[in-house]
Every structure is written in C-alpha cells, then in structure tokens.
C-alpha positions in Angstrom: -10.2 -15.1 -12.9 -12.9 -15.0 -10.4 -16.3 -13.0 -11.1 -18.6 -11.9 -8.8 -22.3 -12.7 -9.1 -24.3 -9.8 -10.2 -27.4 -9.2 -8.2 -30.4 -7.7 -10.2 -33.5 -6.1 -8.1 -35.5 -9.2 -9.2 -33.3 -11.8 -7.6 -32.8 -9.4 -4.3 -36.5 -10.0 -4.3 -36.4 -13.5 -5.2 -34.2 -14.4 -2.8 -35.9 -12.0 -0.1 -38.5 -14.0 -0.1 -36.6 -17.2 0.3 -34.4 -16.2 2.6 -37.4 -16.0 4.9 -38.2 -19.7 4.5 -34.2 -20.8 5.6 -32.7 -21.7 8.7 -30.1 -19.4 10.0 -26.4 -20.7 9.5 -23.0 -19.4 9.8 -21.1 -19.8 6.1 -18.0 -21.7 5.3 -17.3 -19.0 2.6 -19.1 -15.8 3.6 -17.1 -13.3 1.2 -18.5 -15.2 -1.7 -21.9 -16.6 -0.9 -25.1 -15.5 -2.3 -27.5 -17.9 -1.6 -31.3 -16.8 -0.8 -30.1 -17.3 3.3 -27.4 -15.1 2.7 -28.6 -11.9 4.7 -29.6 -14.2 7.8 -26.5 -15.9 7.3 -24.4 -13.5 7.9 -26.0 -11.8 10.8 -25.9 -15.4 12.8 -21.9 -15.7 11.7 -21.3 -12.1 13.0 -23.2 -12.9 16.1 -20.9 -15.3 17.0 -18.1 -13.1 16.3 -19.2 -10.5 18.0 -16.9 -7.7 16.9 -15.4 -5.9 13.1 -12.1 -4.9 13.0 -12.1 -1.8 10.4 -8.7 0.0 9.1 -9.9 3.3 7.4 -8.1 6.6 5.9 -11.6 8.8 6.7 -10.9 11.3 9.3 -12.3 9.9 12.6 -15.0 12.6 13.6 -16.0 13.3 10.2 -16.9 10.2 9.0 -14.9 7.1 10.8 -17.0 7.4 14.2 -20.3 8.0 12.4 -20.0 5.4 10.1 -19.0 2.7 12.9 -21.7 3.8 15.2 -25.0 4.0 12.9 -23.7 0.1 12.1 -23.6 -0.7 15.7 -26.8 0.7 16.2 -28.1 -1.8 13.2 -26.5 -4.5 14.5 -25.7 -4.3 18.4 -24.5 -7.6 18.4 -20.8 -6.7 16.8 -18.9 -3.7 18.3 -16.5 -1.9 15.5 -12.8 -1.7 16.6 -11.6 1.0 14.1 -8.0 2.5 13.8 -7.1 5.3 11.4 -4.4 6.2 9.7 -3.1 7.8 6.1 -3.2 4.7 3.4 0.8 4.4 3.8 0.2 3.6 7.7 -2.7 1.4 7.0 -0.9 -0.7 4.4 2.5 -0.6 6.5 0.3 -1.8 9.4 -1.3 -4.4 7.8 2.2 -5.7 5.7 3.6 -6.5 9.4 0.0 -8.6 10.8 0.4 -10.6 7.4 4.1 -11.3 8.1 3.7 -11.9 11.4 0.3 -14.5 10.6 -1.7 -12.6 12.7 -3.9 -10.4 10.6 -5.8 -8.2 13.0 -7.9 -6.0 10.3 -11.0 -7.4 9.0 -12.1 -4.4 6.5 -9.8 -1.9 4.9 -10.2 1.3 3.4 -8.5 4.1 1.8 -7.4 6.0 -1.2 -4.2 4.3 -2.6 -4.5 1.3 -0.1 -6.5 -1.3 -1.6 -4.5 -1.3 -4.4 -1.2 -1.6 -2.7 -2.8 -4.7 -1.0 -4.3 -6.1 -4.3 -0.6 -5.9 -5.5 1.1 -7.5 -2.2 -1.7 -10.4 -3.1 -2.9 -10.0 0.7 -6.5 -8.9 -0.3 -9.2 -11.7 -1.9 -12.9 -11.4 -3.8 -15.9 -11.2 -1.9 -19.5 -10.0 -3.2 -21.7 -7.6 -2.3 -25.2 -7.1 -3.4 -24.8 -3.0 -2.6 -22.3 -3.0 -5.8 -25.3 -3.1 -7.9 -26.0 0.4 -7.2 -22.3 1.9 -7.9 -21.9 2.9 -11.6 -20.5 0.2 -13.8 -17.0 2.2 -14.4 -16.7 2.6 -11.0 -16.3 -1.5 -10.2 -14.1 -3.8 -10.4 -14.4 -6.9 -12.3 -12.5 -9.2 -10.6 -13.9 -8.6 -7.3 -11.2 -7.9 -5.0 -12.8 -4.3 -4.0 -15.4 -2.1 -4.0 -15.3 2.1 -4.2 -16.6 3.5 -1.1 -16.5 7.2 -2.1 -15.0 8.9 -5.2 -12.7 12.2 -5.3 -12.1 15.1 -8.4 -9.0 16.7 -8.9 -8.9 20.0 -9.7 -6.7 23.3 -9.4 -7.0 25.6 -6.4 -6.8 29.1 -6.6 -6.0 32.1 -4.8 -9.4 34.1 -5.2 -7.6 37.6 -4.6 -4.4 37.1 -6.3 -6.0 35.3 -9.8 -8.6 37.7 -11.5 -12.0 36.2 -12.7 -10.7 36.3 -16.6 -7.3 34.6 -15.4 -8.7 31.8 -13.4 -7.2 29.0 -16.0 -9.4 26.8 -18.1 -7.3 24.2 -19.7 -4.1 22.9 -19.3 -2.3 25.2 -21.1 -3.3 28.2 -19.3 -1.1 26.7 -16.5 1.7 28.1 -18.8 0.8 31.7 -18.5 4.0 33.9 -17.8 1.6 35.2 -14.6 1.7 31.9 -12.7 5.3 31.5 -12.9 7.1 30.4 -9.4 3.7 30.6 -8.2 2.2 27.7 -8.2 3.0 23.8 -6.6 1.6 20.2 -6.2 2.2 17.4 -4.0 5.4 15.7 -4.9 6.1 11.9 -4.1 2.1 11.2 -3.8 0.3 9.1 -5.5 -3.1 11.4 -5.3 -0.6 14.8 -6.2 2.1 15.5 -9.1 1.9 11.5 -9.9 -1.5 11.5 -10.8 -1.7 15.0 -12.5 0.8 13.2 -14.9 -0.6 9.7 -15.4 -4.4 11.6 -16.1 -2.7 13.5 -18.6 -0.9 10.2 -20.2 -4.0 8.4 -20.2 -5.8 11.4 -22.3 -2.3 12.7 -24.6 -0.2 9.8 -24.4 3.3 10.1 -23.9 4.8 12.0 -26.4 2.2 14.7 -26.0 2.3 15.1 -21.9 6.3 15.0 -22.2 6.2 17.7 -24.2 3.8 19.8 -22.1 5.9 18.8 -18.7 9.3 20.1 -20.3 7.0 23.5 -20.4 5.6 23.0 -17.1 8.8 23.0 -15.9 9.8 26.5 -17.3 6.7 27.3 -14.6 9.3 26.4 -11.9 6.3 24.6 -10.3 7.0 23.9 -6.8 7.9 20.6 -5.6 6.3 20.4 -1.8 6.4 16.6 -0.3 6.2 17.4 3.2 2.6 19.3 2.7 -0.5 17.3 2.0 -3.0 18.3 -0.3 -5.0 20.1 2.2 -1.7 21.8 3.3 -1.6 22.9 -0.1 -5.0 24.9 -0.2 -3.8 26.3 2.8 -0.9 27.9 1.3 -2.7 29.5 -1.4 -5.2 30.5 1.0 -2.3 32.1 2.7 -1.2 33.8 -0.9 2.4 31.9 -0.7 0.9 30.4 -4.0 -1.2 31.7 -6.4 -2.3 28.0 -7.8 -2.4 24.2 -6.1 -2.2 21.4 -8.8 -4.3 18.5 -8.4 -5.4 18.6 -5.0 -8.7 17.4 -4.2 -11.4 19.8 -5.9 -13.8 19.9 -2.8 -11.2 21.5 -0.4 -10.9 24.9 -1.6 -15.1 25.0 -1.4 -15.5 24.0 2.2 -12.6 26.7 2.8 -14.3 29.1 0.7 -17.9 28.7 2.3 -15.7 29.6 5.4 -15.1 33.1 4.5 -11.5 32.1 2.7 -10.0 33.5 -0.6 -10.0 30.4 -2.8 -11.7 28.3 -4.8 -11.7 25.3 -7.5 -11.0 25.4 -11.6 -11.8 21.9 -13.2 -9.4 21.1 -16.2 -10.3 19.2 -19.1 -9.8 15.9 -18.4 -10.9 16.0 -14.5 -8.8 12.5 -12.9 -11.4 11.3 -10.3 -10.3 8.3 -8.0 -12.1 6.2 -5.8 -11.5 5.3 -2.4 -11.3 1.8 -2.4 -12.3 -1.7 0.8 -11.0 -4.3 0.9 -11.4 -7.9 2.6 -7.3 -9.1 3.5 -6.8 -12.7 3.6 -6.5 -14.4 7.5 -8.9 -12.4 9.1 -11.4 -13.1 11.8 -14.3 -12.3 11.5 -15.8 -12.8 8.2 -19.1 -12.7 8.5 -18.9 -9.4 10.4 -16.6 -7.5 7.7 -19.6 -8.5 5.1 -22.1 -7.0 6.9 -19.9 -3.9 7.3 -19.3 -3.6 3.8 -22.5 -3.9 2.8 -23.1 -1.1 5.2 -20.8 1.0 4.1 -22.2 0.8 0.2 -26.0 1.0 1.6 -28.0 4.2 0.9 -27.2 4.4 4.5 -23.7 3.7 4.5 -23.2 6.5 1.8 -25.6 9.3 3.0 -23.3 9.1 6.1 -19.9 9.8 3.7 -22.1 12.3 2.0 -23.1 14.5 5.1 -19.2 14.4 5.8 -18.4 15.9 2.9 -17.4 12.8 0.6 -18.5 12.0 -2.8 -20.9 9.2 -2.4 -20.6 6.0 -4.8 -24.3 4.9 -4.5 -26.0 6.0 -7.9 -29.1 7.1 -5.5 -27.4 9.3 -2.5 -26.7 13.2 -3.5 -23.6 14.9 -3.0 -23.9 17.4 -0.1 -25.6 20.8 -1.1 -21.9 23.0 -1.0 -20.0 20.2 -2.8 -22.6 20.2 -5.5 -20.5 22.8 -7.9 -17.7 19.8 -8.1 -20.9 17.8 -9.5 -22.1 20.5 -12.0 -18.9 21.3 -13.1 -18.3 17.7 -14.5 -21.1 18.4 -16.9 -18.8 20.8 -18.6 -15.6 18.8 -18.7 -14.7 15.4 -19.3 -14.3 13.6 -16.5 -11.5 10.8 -16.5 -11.3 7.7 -14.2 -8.3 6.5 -13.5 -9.0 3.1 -11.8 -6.6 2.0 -8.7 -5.0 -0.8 -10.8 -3.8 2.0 -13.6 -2.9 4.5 -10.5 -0.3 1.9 -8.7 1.0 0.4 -12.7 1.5 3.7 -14.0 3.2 5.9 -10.9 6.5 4.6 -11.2 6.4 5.9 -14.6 4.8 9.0 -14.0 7.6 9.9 -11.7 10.3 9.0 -14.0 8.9 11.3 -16.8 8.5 14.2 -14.1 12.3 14.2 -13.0 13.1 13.5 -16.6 11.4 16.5 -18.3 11.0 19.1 -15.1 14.7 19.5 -14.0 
C-alpha cells in the first residue's frame, strides 16, 4: 500500500528555502514528488504543457468558472479546459477515454465519482502538501484522493405545514402518524435513500436500522428517482411534501434566505460526505493537474468553494455567513462521516435492505 508523505509547516519551510537554491526541472513522477524543487518543478512541467484538463460536478457559474479562472490568473501559462457534468456523466465519460486509451481528463471531481474511479482502478496516488490543512478524518490514507468540499445531510421541511414543536428531532419522530404519505427521498442515489440507510447501519447496525425501515415504510415514504435532491426541496417548498429525507442540509437555507417556506432539521447521526479529486491514470498533463489540485485545497482554492456556497475542507477557511447554522448545528448532534470507500461498498446493500423491509 502506498503512503503519501506528510508535509509538516517545518519541512514546507525547510524546503522553501531550498527550493530557492534548485534548478527548475520538469519531474519524471510529478504526482508523487516532494523534493525541496518541487513547487518550481512543477510550474516548469506545466509550462510546457500549457493547458489542465478539469472534469468537475460544481455548477459552472457558481464555482466551476471561478475556480478555473482565479488559477489562470496565478498561473497564465496553463489555460483550464473544464467540462461539467453530474458524477454518473463524469465517470461514464471518463470509462470510454480509458477504453479507448485516450484519457482526455487530467483532474476529476465530484461527489460519488472518485470513488467509482478508485474502484474501476483508473485513478492513482499523488501528494499534495495542501492535505495538511484538511482534518485527519477527512483524508485518505492511501492517497488516491483528496476532499475538496464536504456536504451535511439533513431533513427539509415545509416551514408552513410543520409547526415549530413538530419540526422532528430524531429519527423516530420521522414515524409520527402526521408525516404519513407526506414525505420522500431520492431513490436509486447514492447521496439520497442509499445513504440515509448506510449512515444509519454504520451508527445501529443491521438488525436495528431493519427494524426502524420496516416502520419507515408504514410512512409510505415516497420513492422519487427522477427528482434530484434540489428537486426535492422544491417540492416541499411547493407543499406537495411536508418533509425531504437526506437531501443536502444547505439547500433549504439558501431557499429560505430567499423568502421561501422551508428550512433544515439535523438528525442524530448527521452523514456528511466529501466531494472527492482525483488524478486518472494516462493523462497528459501532469504537472499541470498538480498545480491545480493544490489550488483547489489552497486557502484560495477553498474561499472560492466557500463564497459559492460549499462547505470548505481547509481547517482555516469559514463556511459562508448563511450556511453557518449547518456549522452550529453540528455542535449539537453527532456528526458521522461516511468515507467514499464505505459509501460505494455498502450501497448495494443499502438498497437491498430498502426493497426488502419498505414494500
């Protein structure tokens, strides 16, 4: 098993200080170097390439655009080619430029994406000094990603149809006569009814969360796999629902600081995921998708996702001012990580004991 270097604020410094001394060089290995020359390295490589290829699920004008731009700006000398997509498109994409041995992407990103390319065995280690900064849980060991911005599932709820005192607290108030035939989740996702189910196996085990789905299912919880989780808000913005299941927990807020009905429970254990980048094996420009990731996991990088509304990764960038309840809220709950490894192993499974116990 391959382990990345750790990077501690002495050596940066260290090796600050001798990069200056060091001819500039393109790498054999890029991903993997960290050598003192390693900053001026890479900028020389990347010169010479002269352009990033970046496959990412963050919407374009929100974050996508900004992101690529502010690292133009750094570093002129590469131009980012991004395409976006939702992680099924990016992986399907990326599946045919591996079969056809002509892997276009140089950087991808997205919820649910790395690790379908981890488990395809496209994707390979590289190291970044910026992981130093992201919270140990929040890492992988083996190296073969890095968490670019984090998401909280919660339940969203119809501010005008559920009553201060009704808004539910735990799990069990999801079985409340009231909410019956009123409520729905996100069927056949991986982010949706799937991972509701696997955050509760991780915290009950089995036995326990079988039990509590054959209840569920007396809720008549609606199935919806055409809607996304967004769609979802919107419908019990709407009032077609009364109550979303684990859609992401930031949603209903920006909605509400718009003026709508709805707004955010957090259920003890909140799931939180991470958006994951990878580097695929074949690509072309090496040196050019390093300095990219390291962007992207910069204080810079981050307060970028930040001001577009993501949760950041770096330990030292604040979550935006109207997300911040998300934030708070943690520090009442437990929050639960369910790492992208555990989220692709245990789906299958998760969606067996739904259509087992919720007929």
């Amino acid at each position: 098993m391959w382990t990345p270097r750790r990077f501690t604020s002495g050596t940066m410094a260290m090796l600050a200080g001798l990069a200056a001394s060091q001819p500039a060089r393109a790498l054999d290995n890029p991903l993997t170097y960290t050598g003192p020359d390693r900053q001026a390295a890479l900028i020389e490589g990347a010169k010479a390439e002269g352009e990033v290829v970046f496959y990412s699920a963050m919407i374009v004008n929100q974050a996508l655009r900004p992101v690529s731009e502010a690292f133009m700006k750094k570093y002129p000398f590469v131009k980012v080619n991004y395409w976006r997509a939702e992680s099924a498109g990016i992986f399907t994409k990326l599946s045919a430029e591996v079969r056809a041995g002509k892997v276009v992407a140089d950087v991808v990103e997205g919820t649910g994406v790395g690790e379908s390319v981890i488990q395809a065995g496209f994707a390979q280690p590289y190291a970044t000094p910026a992981i130093e900064n992201v919270p140990e849980r929040y890492r992988d060991p083996n190296g073969l990603w890095t968490p670019t911005r984090r998401s909280f599932f919660g339940v969203g709820y119809n501010t005008k149809l559920v009553a201060a005192g009704d808004v539910p607290k735990t799990y069990d108030d999801l079985l409340d006569p009231r909410f019956k035939g009123r409520m729905a989740w996100h069927a056949g996702s991986a982010s949706g009814a799937d991972l509701f189910v696997t955050n509760l196996r991780m915290a009950w085990g089995d036995a326990k969360t079988s039990d509590y789905l054959r209840r569920l299912g007396e809720q008549k919880v609606a199935s919806l796999s055409g809607a996304s989780a967004r769609g979802l808000v919107d419908r019990v913005i709407a009032g077609e629902m009364m109550l979303a299941l684990n859609i992401f927990a930031h949603h209903p807020l920006i909605s509400q600081a718009k003026g709508a009905p709805v707004s955010t429970a957090l259920l003890d254990p909140v799931a939180s995921t991470v958006g994951t980048m990878i580097i695929p094996k074949g690509l072309r420009h090496p040196h050019a998708a390093m300095l990219l990731s390291d962007f992207i996991l910069s204080r810079e990088g981050q307060t970028i996702l930040s001001e577009a509304g993501y949760f950041p990764t770096h330990k030292d960038v604040a979550t935006r001012a109207d997300l911040a309840p998300i934030v708070e809220g943690l520090g009442r709950v437990r929050e639960q990580f369910v790492p992208p490894e555990r989220l692709v192993k245990d789906t299958a499974a998760s969606e067996d004991m739904i259509a087992q116990t919720m007929k």
